[in-house]
Structures are given as structure tokens and as C-alpha cells.
N, C-alpha and C positions, 0 to 999 in steps of 0.2 A: 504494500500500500504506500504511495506514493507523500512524500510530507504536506501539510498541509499550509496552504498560504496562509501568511498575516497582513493584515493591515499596517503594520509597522515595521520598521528596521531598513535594512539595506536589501535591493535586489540581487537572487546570488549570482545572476553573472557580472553584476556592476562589482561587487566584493569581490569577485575572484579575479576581473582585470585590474580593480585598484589595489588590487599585493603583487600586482606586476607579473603572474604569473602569464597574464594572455590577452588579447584583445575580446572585448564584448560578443562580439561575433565568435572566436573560439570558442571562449567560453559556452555560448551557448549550447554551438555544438558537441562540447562536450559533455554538459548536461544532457543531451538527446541522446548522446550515445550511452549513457549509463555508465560513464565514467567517475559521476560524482556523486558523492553522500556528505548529507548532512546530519551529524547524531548518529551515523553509520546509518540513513534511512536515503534510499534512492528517491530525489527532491524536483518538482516537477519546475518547468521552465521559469514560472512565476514567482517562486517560493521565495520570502526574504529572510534576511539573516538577521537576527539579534546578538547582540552582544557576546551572551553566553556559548553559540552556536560554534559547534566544530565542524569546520567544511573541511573537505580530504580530496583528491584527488590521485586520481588510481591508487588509490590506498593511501597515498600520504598527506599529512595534515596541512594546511597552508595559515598563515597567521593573518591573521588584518593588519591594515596598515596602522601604525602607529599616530598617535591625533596629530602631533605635531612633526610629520614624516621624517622622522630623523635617522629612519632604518630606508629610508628611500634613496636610488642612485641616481644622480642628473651628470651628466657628461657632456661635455661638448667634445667634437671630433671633427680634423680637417677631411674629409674624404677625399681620395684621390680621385683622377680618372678611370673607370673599370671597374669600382668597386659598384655592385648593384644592391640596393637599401630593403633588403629584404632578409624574413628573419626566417626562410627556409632555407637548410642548412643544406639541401640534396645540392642547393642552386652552386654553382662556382661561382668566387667573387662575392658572398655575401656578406655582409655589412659585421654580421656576426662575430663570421671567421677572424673576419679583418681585427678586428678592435681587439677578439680574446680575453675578454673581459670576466672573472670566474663568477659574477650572477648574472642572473638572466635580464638581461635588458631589453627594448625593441626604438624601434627611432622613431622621432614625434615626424609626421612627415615622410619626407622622400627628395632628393635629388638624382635627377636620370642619369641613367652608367656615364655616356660621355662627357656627364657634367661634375665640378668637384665646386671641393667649397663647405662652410660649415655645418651641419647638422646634429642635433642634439639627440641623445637616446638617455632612455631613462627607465627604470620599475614602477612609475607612477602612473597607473592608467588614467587617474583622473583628471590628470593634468594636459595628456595628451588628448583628450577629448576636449579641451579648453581652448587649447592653442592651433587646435584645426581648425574649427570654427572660424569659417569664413568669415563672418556679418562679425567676428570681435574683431579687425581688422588690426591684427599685431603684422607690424611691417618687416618686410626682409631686403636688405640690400645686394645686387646683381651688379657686377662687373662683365660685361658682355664686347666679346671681340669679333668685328664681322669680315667679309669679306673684300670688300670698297667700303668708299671713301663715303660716312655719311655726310646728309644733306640736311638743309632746314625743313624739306619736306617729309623725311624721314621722321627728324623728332619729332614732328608733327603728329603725324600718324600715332607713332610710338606713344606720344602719352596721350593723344586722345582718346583711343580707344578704337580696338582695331578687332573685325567678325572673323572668329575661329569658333570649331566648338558647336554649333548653331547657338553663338550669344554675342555677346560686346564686351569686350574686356573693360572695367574699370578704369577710368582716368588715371594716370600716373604721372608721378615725377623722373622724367626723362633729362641727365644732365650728361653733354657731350665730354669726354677727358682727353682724346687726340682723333686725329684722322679715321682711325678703324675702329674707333671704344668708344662708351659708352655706360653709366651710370643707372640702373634702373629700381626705383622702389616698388615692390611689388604687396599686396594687401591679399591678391587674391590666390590659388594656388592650382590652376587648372591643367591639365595633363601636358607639359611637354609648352607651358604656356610662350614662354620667352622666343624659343624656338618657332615656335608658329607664327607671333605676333612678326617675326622677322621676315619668315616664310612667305606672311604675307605681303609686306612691303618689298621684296624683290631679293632681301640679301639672305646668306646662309651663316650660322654662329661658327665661327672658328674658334673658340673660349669661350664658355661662361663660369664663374667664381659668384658663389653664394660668399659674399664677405660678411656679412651683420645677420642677424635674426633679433627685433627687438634693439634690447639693450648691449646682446653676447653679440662678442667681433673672433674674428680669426686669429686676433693676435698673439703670436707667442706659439703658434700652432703649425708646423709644414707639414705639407700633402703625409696622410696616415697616423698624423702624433691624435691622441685626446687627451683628456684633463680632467678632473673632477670640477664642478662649479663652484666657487669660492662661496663662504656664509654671505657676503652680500650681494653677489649675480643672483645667489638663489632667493636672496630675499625680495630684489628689485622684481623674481621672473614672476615669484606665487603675487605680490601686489600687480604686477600688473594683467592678471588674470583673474585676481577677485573679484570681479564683475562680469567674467564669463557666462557666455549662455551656455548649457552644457544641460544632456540626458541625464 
């Protein structure tokens, strides 16, 4: 007999991606598969957790996150070019492998194989469901190299909003930095966005570098190094998503 929902407490696949062990969607499928027990009782998709509640996973027990996530890992990492941001291990090039990090992490995000540049991974599911959210518009800075010479008409395009996708990219702040480069803030995060927006205006990316996310920059970091985030990156990162829309 399957546990019974409450009205109260935490959802258990929301609890089990915020002890970092997996994303909400895992999760879930994990509970489908009858891989999870709560009280050692097979727990149906809805079920929430309370306090006292021992959730387990294929037989071993997982903890809750801590209130003031001090057992939690945030990382920043320069990724190279080739490494692909993904947390299957079968994949070569995974993001995983790369870093070897001995807890399980996953990366808030994604930057595509040919593109390098900073991205943060962490055990914090909550947080990563904070900082994707489009509509909180946390900014990320792009250094982009093309292949001619741009034009006034080009930034044009570029920050005004250019149809890929079947949509219109958001306005942006587009600042030139020589002949071939370019500056790009970007708010939104759509597949392969930068690239296309370029695609469409005529030219092709020969470089692009994620330098900034927010307030965290690259610095001190070459192609492969990561870091742990210092007490006050991490303080500046949870304020500025404490007003996050988030499931």
C-alpha cells in the first residue's frame, strides 16, 4: 500500500532534488520506478515529506538539506572547449568526468560543446531551479568572436532582437570591443541562442566565452581549473535569488 499524501511538508521529488541527489524530473522517475521508500513504505508521486520522514533511495538513506545549506557545494568552473554539460557519464567529454569532483554535483545550466567559458555546478537543487528561470532575469556576460568585420547594422540587429526559435529574442546590450568581437549580455537562455542570433544576421561564431554569470566572473580560473565559491559570492548568489519565482 502505497504512503499516503499530506497536506503539509515538502514534495518528495522536490526533497530529493534539493539534497542534490537529482533533478525533479529524475526524481520523479525514480519514484515510478519503485526505487524509493519513505518509512521503508513505496511512496506514490505526490507524497510529501515531513521532517521526521526517512526517504532512501535504492536502499540508501539520503539526508535533507540543511536550513542554512552549509552541507551544500556551489562551484564555479572555467569549461573548456569539448567538454559537453551533461551529467551522463556513458556521454565522453562530460562535464562530470571533467571536474572529478568526489560529490555528486550537476551544472545550473548548460554551455554548448564548442563553446567555453564559466558555469557553475552545485548539490543545490533549489537553487538551480531559481537561477533558470527565465522571467528572474539574472544576467550572463558573452565575449563573442565572429567571422568579419562587424557593422553598425549588425549591433543593431544584435540587440534589438533578432527571430530564431519561432520567437524574438529579448533586447540586449550589445557592446563592440575590436573588428571581429563583441560584448553580449544575455537575460535569456535559448538553445544555441548567441549562435543563431548571429546565424541570422549573416556571420558565423569563431569564439564564444561565457565571462560573468551575475555577480561570479572567470577570474583566476583557465580553461578546466574550478573553485569553490567564497562565503560572500555565495552570499551575494542566494540574495540575489531570494525573490525567485521557483516550483
Amino acid at each position: 500500500m502505497g504512503w499516503v499524501i499530506s497536506d503539509v511538508g515538502k514534495r518528495l521529488n522536490k526533497f530529493i532534488s534539493d539534497t542534490g541527489y537529482c533533478s525533479r524530473r529524475e526524481a520523479d522517475k525514480l519514484i515510478s520506478d519503485g526505487k524509493v521508500r519513505v518509512n521503508g513504505a513505496v511512496p506514490e508521486l505526490g507524497t510529501k515529506v515531513l521532517p521526521h520522514d526517512t526517504v532512501s533511495v535504492d536502499g540508501k538513506a539520503i539526508n535533507a538539506v540543511a536550513s542554512d545549506k552549509s552541507d551544500r557545494i556551489y562551484i564555479a568552473y572555467h569549461k573548456p572547449v569539448g567538454i559537453t554539460c551533461t551529467t551522463e557519464r556513458h556521454i565522453h567529454g562530460n562535464i562530470i568526468d571533467a571536474i572529478k569532483h568526489p560529490e555528486r554535483i550537476f551544472p545550473i545550466g548548460r554551455l554548448d560543446k564548442p563553446s567555453e567559458g564559466l558555469i557553475l555546478l552545485t548539490s543545490d537543487g533549489d537553487i538551480v531551479n531559481k537561477i533558470l528561470r527565465a522571467e528572474n532575469a539574472h544576467d550572463k556576460l558573452y565575449r563573442v568572436t565572429v567571422d568579419k568585420p562587424i557593422t553598425p547594422r549588425f549591433m543593431d540587429k544584435m540587440s534589438s532582437g533578432v527571430p530564431i526559435l519561432n520567437t524574438v529574442t529579448k533586447p540586449c546590450t550589445v557592446t563592440q570591443v575590436s573588428k571581429f568581437s563583441f560584448d553580449i549580455v544575455l537575460t535569456q537562455g535559448l538553445n544555441r541562442q548567441i549562435r543563431r542570433m548571429c546565424e541570422y544576421c549573416g556571420y558565423d561564431v569563431k569564439r564564444l566565452v561565457r565571462t560573468r554569470i551575475m555577480h561570479l566572473t572567470l577570474k583566476g580560473l583557465k580553461p578546466g581549473q574550478w573553485r569553490d565559491l567564497n562565503a560572500d559570492e555565495l552570499a551575494a548568489l542566494q540574495r540575489s535569488v531570494s525573490d525567485s519565482v521557483k516550483n
